[in-house]
N, C-alpha and C positions, 0 to 999 in steps of 0.2 A: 568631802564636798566635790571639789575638780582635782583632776590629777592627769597628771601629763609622766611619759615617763620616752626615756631613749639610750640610746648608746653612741658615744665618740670614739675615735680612733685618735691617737697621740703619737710622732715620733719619738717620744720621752721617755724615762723611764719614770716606771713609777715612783720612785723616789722625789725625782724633778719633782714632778707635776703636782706628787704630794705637797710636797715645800710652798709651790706657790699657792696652791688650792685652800691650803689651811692660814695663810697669811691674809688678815684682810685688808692690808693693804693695797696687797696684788687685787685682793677681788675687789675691792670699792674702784680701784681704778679700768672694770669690767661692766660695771653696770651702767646700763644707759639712762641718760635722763637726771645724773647727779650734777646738782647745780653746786655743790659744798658740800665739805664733812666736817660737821659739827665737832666730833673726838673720834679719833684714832687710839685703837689699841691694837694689842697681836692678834686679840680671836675677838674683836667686837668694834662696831664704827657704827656714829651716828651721820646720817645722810641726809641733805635736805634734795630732795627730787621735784620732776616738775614734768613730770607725763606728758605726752604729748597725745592725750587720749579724752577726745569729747565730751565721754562721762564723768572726768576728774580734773574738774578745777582748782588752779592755784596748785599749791606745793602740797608735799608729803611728807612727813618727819618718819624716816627708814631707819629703824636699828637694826641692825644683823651682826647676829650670835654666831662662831664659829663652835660647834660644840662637839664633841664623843672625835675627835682627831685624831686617826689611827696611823704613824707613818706608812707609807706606802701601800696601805690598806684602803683607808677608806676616810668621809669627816660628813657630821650632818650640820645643815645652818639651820637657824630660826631666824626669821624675817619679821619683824613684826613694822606693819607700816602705818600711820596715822593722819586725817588732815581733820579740815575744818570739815564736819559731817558726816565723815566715812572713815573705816577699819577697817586692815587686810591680816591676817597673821598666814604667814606660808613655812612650811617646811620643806625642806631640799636635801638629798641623799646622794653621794656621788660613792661610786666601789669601784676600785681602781683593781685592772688585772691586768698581767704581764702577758705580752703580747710576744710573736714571734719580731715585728717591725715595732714595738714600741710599750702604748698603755692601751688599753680597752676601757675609756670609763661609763659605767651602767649609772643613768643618774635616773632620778625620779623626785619628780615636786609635787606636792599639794596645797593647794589652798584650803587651810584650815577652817577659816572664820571671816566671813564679810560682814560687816557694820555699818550699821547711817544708808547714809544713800545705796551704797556698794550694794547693799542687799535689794535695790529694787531695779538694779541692771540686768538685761536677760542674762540668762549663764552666756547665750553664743558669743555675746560683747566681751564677758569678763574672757573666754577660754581663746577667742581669737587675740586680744592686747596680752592675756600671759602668754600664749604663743611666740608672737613678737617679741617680747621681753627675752624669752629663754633664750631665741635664736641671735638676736643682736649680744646677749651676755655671750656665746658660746664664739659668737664672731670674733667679739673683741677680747676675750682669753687667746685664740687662735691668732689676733692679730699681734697681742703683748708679749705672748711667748715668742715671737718673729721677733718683734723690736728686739727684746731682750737678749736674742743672739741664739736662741734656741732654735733648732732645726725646726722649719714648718712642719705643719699635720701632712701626713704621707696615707693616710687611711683613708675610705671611703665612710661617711658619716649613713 
């Protein structure tokens, strides 16, 4: 359907970044717009969200699958999101390479499936708000890894 794809730069090593990226606790405390998390596990959390996106009222019930978690390799999510009228399911790919200054990670997302309403949004709406989304998630990884004492991102994105 839509697909977006890029590359980061990390001071990290891949190991790190591995550790955190495949924890989703590290990740639920990344994404934007989580009002609650319903269960917590290692590779899976249920999220209640709350867009802050015209075409999506009310909350969103977010599970995200941490899946195929390769250390220092690689890990893919499944997103699957739900509200009153509308369905999202997205998949997410991050490949982690060793860098001379750190990680290089190659990620890539697609939106697999819109549902209800979702489906009578233009794509520019839907591919502009997952825009947003990637970039505010990729912000606050870069901001959590600082808190957490890990050297900032030193690469150009």
């Amino acid at each position: 359907m839509i697909r977006f794809e890029g590359e980061k730069n990390f001071s990290q090593s891949p190991a790190d970044l591995s550790a955190k990226l495949t924890d989703a606790k590290f990740v639920t405390q990344c994404i934007p717009d989580v009002e609650s998390v319903k269960e917590l596990e290692a590779d899976r959390a249920v999220l209640i969200l709350r867009p802050g996106f015209s075409f999506v009222r009310g909350t969103l019930e977010g599970t995200l699958h941490i899946v195929d978690a390769v250390a220092s390799t690689g890990v893919r999510y499944l997103i699957a999101n739900k509200g009153i009228g509308s369905s999202a399911d997205v998949e997410a790919t991050l490949a982690f390479e060793p860098g001379p200054n750190g990680t290089r990670i190659r990620w890539a997302a697609e939106v697999k499936s819109l549902g209800g309403l979702l489906k009578l949004v233009p794509p520019g709406l839907i591919r502009g708000a997952a825009e947003k989304v990637i970039g505010d998630t990729w912000s606050a990884v870069e901001a959590k890894l600082n808190a957490d004492g890990t050297p900032p991102n030193e690469g150009r994105n």
